[in-house]
C-alpha positions in Angstrom: 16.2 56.9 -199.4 15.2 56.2 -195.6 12.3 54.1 -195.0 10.1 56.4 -192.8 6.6 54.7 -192.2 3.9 57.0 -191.6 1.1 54.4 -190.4 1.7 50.9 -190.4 0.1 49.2 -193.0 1.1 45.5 -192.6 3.9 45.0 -195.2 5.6 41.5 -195.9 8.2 39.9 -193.8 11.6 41.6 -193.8 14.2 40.5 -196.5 18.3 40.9 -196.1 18.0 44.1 -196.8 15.9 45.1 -193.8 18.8 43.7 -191.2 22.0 45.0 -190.0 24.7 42.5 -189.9 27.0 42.9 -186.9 30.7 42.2 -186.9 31.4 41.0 -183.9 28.0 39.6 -181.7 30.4 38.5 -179.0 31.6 41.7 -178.4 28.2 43.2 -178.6 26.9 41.2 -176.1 29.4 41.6 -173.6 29.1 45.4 -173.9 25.3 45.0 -173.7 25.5 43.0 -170.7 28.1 45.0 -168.8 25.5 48.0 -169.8 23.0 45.6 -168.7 24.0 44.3 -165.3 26.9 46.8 -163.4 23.7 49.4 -162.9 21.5 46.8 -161.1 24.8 45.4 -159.2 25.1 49.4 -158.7 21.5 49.2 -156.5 22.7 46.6 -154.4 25.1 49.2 -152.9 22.1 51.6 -153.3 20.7 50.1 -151.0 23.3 49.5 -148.6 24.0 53.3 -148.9 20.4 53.9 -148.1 21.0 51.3 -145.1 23.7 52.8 -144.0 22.3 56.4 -143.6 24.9 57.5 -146.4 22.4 59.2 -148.6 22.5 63.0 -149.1 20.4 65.6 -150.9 23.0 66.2 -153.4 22.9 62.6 -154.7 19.3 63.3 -155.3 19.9 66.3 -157.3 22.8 64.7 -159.7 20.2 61.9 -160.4 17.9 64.7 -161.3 19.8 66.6 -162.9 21.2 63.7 -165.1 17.9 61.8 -165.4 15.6 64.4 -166.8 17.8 66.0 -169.6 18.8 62.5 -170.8 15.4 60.9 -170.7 14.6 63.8 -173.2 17.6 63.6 -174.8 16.0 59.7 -176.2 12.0 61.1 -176.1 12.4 64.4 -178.1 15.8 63.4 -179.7 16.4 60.0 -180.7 12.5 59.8 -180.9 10.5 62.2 -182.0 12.9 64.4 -183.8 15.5 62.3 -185.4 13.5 58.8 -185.8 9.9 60.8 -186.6 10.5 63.9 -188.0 7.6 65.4 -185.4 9.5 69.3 -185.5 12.0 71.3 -187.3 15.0 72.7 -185.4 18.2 74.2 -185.4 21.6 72.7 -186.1 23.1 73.3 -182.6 19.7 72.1 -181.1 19.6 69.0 -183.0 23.6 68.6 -182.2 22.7 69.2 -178.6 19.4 66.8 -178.4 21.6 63.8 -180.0 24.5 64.3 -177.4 21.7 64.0 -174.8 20.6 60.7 -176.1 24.0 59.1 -176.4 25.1 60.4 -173.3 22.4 57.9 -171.9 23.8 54.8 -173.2 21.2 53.4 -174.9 23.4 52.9 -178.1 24.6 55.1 -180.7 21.9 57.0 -182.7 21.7 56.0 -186.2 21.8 51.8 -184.7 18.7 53.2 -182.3 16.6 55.5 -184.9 16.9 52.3 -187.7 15.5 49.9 -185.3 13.1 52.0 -184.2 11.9 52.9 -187.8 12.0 49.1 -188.4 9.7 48.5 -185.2 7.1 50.6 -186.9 7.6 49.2 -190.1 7.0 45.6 -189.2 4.7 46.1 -185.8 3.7 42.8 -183.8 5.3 40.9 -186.7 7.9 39.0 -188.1 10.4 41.8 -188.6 10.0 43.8 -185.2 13.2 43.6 -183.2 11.5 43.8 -180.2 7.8 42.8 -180.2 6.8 40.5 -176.9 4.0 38.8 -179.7 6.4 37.0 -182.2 7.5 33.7 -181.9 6.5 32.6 -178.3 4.2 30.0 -177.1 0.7 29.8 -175.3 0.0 30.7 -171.8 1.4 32.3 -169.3 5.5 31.2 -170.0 4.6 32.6 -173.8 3.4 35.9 -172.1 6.4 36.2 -169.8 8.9 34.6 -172.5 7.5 37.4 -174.5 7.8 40.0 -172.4 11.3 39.1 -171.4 12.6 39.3 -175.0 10.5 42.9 -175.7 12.0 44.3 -172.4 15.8 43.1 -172.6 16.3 40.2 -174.4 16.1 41.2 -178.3 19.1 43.5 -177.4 21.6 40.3 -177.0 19.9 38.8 -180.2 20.9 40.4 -184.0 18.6 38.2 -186.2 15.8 41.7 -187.0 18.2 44.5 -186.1 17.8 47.2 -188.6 20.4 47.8 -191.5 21.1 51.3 -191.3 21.2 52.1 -195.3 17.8 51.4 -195.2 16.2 52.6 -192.6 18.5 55.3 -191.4 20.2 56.7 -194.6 19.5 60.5 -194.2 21.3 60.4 -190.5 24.2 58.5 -191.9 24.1 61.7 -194.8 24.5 63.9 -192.1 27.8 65.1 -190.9 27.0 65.9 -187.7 24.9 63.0 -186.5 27.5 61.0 -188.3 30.2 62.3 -186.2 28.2 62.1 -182.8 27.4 58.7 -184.0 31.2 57.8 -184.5 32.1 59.5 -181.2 29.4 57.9 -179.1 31.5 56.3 -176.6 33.0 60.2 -175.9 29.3 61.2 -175.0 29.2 57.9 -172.9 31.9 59.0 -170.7 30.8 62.2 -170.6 27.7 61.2 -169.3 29.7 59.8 -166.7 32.1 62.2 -165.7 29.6 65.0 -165.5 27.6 63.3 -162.2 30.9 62.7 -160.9 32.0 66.6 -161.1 28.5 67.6 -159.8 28.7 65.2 -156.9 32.4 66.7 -156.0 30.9 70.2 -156.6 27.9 69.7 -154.5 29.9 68.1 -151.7 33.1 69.5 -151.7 34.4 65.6 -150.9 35.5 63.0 -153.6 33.0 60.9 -152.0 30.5 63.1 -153.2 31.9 62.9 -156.4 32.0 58.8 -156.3 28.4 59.0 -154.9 27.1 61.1 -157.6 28.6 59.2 -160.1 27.1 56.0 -158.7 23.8 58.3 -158.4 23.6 60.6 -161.9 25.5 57.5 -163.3 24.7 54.1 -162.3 21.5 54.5 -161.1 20.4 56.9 -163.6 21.3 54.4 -166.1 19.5 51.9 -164.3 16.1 53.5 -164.1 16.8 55.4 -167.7 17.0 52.3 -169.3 14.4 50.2 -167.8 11.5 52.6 -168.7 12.8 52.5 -172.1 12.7 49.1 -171.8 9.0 49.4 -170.3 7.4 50.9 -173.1 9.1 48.1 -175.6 7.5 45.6 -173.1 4.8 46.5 -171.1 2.9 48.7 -173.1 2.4 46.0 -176.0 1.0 43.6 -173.3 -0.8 45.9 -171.1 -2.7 49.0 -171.3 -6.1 50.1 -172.6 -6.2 50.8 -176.7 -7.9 54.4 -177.5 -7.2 53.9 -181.2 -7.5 50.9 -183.5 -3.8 49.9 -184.9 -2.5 46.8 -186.8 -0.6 46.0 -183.5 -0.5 45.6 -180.0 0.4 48.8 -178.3 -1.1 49.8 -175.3 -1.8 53.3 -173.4 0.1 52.6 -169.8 -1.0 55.8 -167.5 1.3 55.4 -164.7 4.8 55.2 -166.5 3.8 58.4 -168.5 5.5 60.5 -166.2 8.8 58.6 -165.7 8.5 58.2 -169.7 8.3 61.7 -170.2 4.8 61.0 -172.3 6.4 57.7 -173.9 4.0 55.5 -172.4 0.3 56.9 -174.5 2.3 54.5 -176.7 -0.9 53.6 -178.8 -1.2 57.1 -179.0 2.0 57.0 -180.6 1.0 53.8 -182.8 -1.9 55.4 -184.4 0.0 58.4 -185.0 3.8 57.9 -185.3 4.5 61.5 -186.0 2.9 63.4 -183.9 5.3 65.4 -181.9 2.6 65.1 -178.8 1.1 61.2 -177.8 -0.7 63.0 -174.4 -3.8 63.6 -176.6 -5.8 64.6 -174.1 -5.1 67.4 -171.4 -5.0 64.7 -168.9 -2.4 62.6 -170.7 0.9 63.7 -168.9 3.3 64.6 -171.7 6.6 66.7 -170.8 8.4 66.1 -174.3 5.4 67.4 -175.9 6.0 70.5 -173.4 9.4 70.7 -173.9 8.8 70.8 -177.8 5.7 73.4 -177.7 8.6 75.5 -175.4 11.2 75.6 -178.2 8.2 76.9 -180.8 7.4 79.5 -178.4 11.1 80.6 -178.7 11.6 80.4 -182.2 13.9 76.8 -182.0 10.9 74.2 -183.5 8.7 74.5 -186.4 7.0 72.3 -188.4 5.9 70.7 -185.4 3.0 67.4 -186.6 0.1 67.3 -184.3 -3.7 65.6 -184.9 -6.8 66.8 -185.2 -9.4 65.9 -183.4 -11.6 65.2 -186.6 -8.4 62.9 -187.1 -8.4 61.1 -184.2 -12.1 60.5 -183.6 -12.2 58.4 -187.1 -9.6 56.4 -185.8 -11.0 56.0 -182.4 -12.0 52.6 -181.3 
């Protein structure tokens, strides 16, 4: 049966059955940097198209048009849905939400809801794949050291990543999500082809189409990943705490909105399934809107959300 922790309670270090072997790490890494690398090498000609004068309103929309539905693809999908359990849903709607979040490259969807399961599980301690407060030194290099390895580094490094029959079983059970997890480098290239079509559409020119893809594709990618990234990083640095957890996580106000609500991240720590982590009506949260708009219609039920009794005893 999954391991699906509720509220972190501090559990022992993680044993061999916690991590996820991987067959080939050289392979891995060489994918993760080419994921990692060809979208910031993509803004450098960014920015000589913006130099150039060669930037049009239709690039704008594919990277809107891309970035949004993606984004919540991983927020409401890979995150709250599939790794949480926040709301109930339809097949075709959970199909849909997991093509979303493998169309925006940020791995395949069983890999990313185990280690994200195994991030709560082991918070801040030994056993987090990703926490910027394990295993660095004092000062200032252990901060940045820290932070490097929370934002991108723990993704070239296999020692804590997740073993799926652990922490992941009921999506592996699943004959859709296993199939969408078996096809993922299908919804990849979709993800690319799509911006490319749209740019050609928009424009008329295969330019168009070569700038959308570098726009709804590269560049999308680029920011996509990196406020992923962020909330890994940053918001277990920096941030203010509303509510006392057995970790570091931090509120971070200004990435809420590129986040779509990600970032009221100890929000999220104090209660990891809540389908909302805006608590407050001024805690900018468009996954939590998205997800009270498919109740309204009949697609989400069961959706998890806190009392304020609740949160005021856990209130610092």
């Amino acid at each position: 049966m999954a391991v699906m922790e509720q509220e972190h309670t501090g559990p022992p270090g993680p044993g061999p059955e916690d991590i996820q072997p991987v067959g080939d790490k050289r392979l891995d890494r060489f994918l993760t940097g080419m994921v990692t690398v060809l979208p910031i090498l993509a803004l450098g000609f960014v920015g000589w198209q913006l130099w150039e004068t060669a930037l049009h309103w239709y690039d704008l929309v594919v990277f809107a048009v891309m970035y949004i539905p993606l984004t919540l693809g991983i927020t409401v999908g890979f995150h709250r849905h599939f790794t949480h359990r926040a709301f109930k849903t339809r097949p075709w709607v959970r199909a849909t939400l997991a093509v979303l979040g493998s169309a925006a490259i940020e791995g395949p969807i069983i890999a990313w809801v185990a280690d994200h399961r195994k991030h709560h599980a082991f918070a801040d301690q030994h056993g987090d794949p990703h926490s910027p407060h394990v295993d660095v030194g004092p000062g200032l290099r252990g901060v940045m050291a820290g932070l490097f390895h929370a934002h991108v580094g723990w993704l070239f490094i296999h020692n804590q990543r997740a073993r799926k029959e652990r922490y992941a079983r009921d999506l592996m059970e699943d004959p859709t999500i296993a199939f969408i997890d078996r096809t993922f480098f299908y919804w990849v290239a979709l993800g690319l082809l799509v911006p490319f079509g749209l740019g050609f559409l928009l424009s008329g020119s295969w330019v168009g189409g070569l700038t959308g893809l570098l726009w709804g594709g590269a560049v999308r990618m680029l920011v996509l990943h990196h406020v992923t990234y962020s909330i890994n990083s940053i918001c277990h640095v920096f941030g203010r705490r509303r509510f006392d957890t057995d970790d570091h996580s931090r509120n971070v106000a200004w990435l809420s909105l590129f986040s779509m609500g990600e970032a009221w991240h100890n929000n999220h720590h104090a209660f990891p399934t809540s389908a909302e982590h805006g608590l407050r009506r001024a805690e900018l949260d468009p996954s939590a809107l998205v997800i009270r708009t498919l109740e309204r219609l009949g697609l989400a039920w069961d959706v998890v959300r806190v009392s304020p009794e609740r949160q005021a005893r856990k209130a610092v």
